[in-house]
Each structure stands twice: as structure tokens, then as C-alpha cells.
C-alpha positions in Angstrom: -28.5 -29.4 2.6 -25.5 -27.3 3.0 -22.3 -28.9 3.9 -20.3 -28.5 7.3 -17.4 -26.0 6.8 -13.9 -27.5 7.0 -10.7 -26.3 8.9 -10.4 -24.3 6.4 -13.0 -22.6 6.0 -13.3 -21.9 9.9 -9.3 -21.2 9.5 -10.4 -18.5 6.9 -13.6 -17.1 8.3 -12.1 -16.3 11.5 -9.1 -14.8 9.5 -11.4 -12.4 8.3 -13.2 -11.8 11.3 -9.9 -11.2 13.4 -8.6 -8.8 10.8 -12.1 -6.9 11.1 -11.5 -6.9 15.3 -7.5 -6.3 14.9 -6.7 -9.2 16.5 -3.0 -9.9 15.7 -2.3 -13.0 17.7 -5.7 -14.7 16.3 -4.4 -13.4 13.2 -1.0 -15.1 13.5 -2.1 -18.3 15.1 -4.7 -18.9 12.2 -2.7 -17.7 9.5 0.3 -20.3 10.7 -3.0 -23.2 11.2 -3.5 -22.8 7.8 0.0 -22.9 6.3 1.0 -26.0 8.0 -2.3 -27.5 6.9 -1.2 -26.5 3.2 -3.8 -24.0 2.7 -2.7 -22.5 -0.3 -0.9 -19.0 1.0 -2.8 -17.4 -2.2 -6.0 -18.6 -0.8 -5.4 -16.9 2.6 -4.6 -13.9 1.2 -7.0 -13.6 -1.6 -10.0 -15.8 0.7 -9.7 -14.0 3.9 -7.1 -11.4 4.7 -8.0 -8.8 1.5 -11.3 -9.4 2.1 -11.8 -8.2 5.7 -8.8 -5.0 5.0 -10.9 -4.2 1.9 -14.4 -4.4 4.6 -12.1 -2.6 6.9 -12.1 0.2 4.3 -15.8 0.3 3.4 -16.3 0.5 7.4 -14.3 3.6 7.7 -15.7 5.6 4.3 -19.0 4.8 5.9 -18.0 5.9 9.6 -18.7 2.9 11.0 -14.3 3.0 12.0 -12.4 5.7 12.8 -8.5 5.5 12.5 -7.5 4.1 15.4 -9.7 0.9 14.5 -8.3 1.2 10.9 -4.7 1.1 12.0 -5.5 -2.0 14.1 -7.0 -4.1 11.5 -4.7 -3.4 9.3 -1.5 -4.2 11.6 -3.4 -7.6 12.6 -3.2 -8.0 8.9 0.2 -7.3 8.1 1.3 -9.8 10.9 -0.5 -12.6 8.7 0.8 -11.0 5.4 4.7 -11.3 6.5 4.3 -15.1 7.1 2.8 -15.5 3.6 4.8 -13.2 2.0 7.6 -15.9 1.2 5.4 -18.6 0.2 3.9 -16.0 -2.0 7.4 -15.1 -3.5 8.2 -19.2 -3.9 4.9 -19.7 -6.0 6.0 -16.9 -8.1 2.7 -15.0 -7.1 2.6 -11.6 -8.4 0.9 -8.1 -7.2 0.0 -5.0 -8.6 2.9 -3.2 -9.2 5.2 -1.2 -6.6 4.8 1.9 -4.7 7.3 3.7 -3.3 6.3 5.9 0.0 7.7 8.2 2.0 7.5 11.6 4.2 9.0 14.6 3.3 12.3 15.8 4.0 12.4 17.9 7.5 9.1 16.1 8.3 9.2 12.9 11.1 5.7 12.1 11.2 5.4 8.3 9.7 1.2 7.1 11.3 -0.5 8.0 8.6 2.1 7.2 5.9 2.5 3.7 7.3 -1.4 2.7 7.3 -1.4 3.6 3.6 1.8 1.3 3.3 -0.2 -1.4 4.7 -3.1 -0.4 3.7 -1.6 -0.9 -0.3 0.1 -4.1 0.2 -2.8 -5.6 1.7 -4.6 -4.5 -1.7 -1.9 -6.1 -3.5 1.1 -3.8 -4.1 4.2 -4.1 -3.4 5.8 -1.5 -0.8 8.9 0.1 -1.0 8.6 2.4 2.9 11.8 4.6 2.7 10.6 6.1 6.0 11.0 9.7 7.3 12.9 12.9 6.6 14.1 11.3 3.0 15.7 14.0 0.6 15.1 14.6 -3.1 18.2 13.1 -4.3 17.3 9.7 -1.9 13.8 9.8 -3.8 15.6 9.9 -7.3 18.0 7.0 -6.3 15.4 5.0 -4.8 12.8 5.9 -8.2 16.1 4.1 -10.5 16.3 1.1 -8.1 13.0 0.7 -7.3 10.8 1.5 -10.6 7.8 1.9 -8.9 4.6 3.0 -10.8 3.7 5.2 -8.1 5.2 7.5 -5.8 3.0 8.3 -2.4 4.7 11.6 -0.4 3.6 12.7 2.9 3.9 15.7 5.3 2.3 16.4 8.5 3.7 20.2 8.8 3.1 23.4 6.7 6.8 23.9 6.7 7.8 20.8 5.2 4.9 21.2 2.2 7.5 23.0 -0.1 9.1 19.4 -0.5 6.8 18.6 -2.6 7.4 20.8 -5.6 10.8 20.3 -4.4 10.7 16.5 -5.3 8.9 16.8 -8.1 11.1 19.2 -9.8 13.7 16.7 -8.9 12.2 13.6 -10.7 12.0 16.1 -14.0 15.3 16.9 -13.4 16.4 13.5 -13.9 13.9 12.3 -16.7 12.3 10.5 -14.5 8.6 12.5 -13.6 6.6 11.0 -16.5 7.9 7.7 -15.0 5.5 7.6 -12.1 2.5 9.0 -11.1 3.0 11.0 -7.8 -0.2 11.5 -5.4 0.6 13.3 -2.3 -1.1 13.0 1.8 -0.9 14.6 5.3 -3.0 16.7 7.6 -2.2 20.2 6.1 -2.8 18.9 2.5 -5.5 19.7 0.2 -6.4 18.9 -3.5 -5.8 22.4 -4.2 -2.4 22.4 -3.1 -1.9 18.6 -4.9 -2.9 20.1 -8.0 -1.1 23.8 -7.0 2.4 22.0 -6.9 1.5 19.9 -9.8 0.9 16.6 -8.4 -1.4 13.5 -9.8 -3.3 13.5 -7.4 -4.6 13.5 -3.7 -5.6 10.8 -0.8 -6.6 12.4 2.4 -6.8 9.0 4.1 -5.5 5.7 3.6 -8.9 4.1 2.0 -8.7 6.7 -0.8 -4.9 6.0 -1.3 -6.1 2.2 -2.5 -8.6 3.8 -4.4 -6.6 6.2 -6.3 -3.7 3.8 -6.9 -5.5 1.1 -8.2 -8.1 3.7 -10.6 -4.4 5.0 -12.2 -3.8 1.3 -12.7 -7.0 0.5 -13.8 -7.0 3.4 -16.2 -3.2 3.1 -17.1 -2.6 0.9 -20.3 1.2 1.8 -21.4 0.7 5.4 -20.5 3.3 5.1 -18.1 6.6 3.8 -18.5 9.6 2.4 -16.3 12.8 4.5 -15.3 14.3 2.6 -18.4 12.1 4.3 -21.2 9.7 1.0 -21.7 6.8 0.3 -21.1 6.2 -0.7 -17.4 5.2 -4.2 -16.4 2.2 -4.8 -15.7 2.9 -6.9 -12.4 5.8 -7.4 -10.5 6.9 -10.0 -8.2 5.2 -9.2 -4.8 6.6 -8.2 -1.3 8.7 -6.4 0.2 11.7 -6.0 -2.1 
């Protein structure tokens, strides 16, 4: 005979089950239930809320979501996420390593870019979002401070495409392309063009930008290396830095 679930369990199922609906206030109430009932915040994160973003995914490859239900799950769990984020920091919990995202100089467009932010720290990364209209000499500062393993751009127009090359040239400039691995995103892109302007690789949507992040990490060893010349960590502390 199976046992009744606890608060916790009910705490954690309907964690999952709001993420799945987007419910943010559900999401918020439950997730502050359980951390004043000392639910571990690694077992709300790794019990519940990764869970339903990672079904959330599966749901979209498969057409059963579209965007807008994407971006609405995944906001409902990024209002749980910043409440555990500290207690995650305080137990010394660690992620998968930090990406740093951004659109394209001369480009304002931020939707998509920002579901993949949350999209990747859900999975487990830590997100560095230096926003919109960021420059090539911002990107090389931000690479030194940052030392990210991976380096997401994005561009919604055809004009603002060129940045690409642009900031990639830069990061060679400065010894610092074989550093990260750069994969690239928006509407006009295409793998041909990732691969054209010499790019790592490609995510047309923010499902396959988990995917590809965590195959390079999967498939990494010490084949890339921090800004400093050594190896890169394997984890680093996560959250928002």
C-alpha cells in the first residue's frame, strides 16, 4: 500500500504542474511554502522546477506548445528560481558553467534572447544577460570578467547579422575565441550562415539552445579553456553573478 504524499510532495508536484501551466503566483506561493518548511532549495529545484522547464521543452519539440506557452512557463519558473537562487549560493550549490548572452549591436530585439536566458538557467547554467545593442569591445570586456564557456549572440534583423563576424573577429583579436564556444540565434539566422561567419554552432529556438550547450559540455573534457589560458572549471558557483 502506497503511502500518502506529504507537504512536500504536494508542495513539489504542484510546483511542477504550475510551471507546466505558467502560473507565477502558484509558482511563488509554493516555492516560498516550501522554503519556510525547510525543503531543501536543491530539492525544489532539482525535484520540481527543472523537471516541468525540461517537460516544458519536450512539449514544444513535439508541438504540443508554441512560444507564447514556452515563454510563460518558463517566466513562472524563473519567479521560483530567484527566491532559491540565494539559498542555492549559501549551500555552495554549483551549476553548469556560465553563459554569456546577448543581441547584437544596432539590434533591440531581446524575446527570444531572454527565453533562452531562462531557458539555460533553468537547465542549470549560470546567466550573464548583457542585454541589447552591446558592442564588440563590451563583449570582450564582459568575456575577461565573466569567463563564460559559452557565448549565445542574437539578431532579429538582416542588417545587424554582420555583427557576428564582427564579434568574433573581435574575440580572436584579443586571444580570447578559442576561449568559448560561440552559437549564434534569431529569426533571419540559419545554420548556413552560423557556419558561413564561422560560428560553433546554431539554436533556432530556445529548446535547442539547452540542447546544444549542454552536448558542448557534455562533449568538452579540457578542450576549452578559461580567458586565463587554463583549463576551465568544470562548475561554477550558480546564479546570477
Amino acid at each position: 500500500m502506497s503511502l500518502p504524499p506529504t507537504r512536500a510532495d504536494e508542495i513539489k508536484r504542484g510546483l511542477y504542474d504550475h510551471t507546466l501551466a505558467g502560473r507565477a503566483r502558484e509558482v511563488k506561493a509554493l516555492t516560498e511554502e516550501g522554503i519556510a518548511l525547510g525543503i531543501p532549495a536543491l530539492d525544489l529545484l532539482f525535484g520540481a522546477l527543472m523537471p516541468a522547464l525540461q517537460e516544458v521543452g519536450r512539449r514544444f519539440e513535439s508541438g504540443e506548445y508554441f512560444v507564447p506557452e514556452m515563454l510563460v512557463s518558463a517566466k513562472a519558473m524563473q519567479g521560483g528560481l530567484a527566491l532559491l537562487r540565494p539559498l542555492l549560493a549559501e549551500s555552495d550549490a554549483r551549476g553548469l558553467g556560465t553563459v554569456l548572452m546577448l543581441t547584437v549591436k544596432g539590434d533591440l530585439h531581446d524575446i527570444g534572447k531572454n527565453l533562452c536566458g531562462i531557458m539555460l538557467e533553468g537547465a542549470g547554467f549560470t546567466v550573464v544577460d548583457l542585454g541589447t545593442n552591446v558592442s564588440a569591445d563590451r563583449l570582450v570586456e564582459a568575456v575577461r570578467q565573466h569567463r563564460p564557456v559559452i557565448v549565445g549572440f542574437s539578431a532579429f534583423l538582416t542588417t545587424t547579422l554582420a555583427m557576428f563576424k564582427t564579434n568574433l573577429e573581435a574575440l580572436a583579436r584579443e586571444g580570447l575565441r578559442d576561449t568559448v564556444k560561440v552559437m549564434v540565434g534569431g529569426a533571419p539566422v540559419s545554420r548556413e550562415y552560423a557556419d558561413q561567419v564561422g560560428a560553433d554552432g546554431y539554436a533556432p529556438d530556445a529548446s535547442a539552445t539547452v540542447r546544444l550547450a549542454k552536448g558542448w559540455l557534455a562533449a568538452r573534457g579540457g578542450g576549452v579553456r578559461d580567458a586565463g589560458g587554463a583549463p576551465a572549471p568544470a562548475v561554477v558557483p550558480a546564479g546570477r553573478p
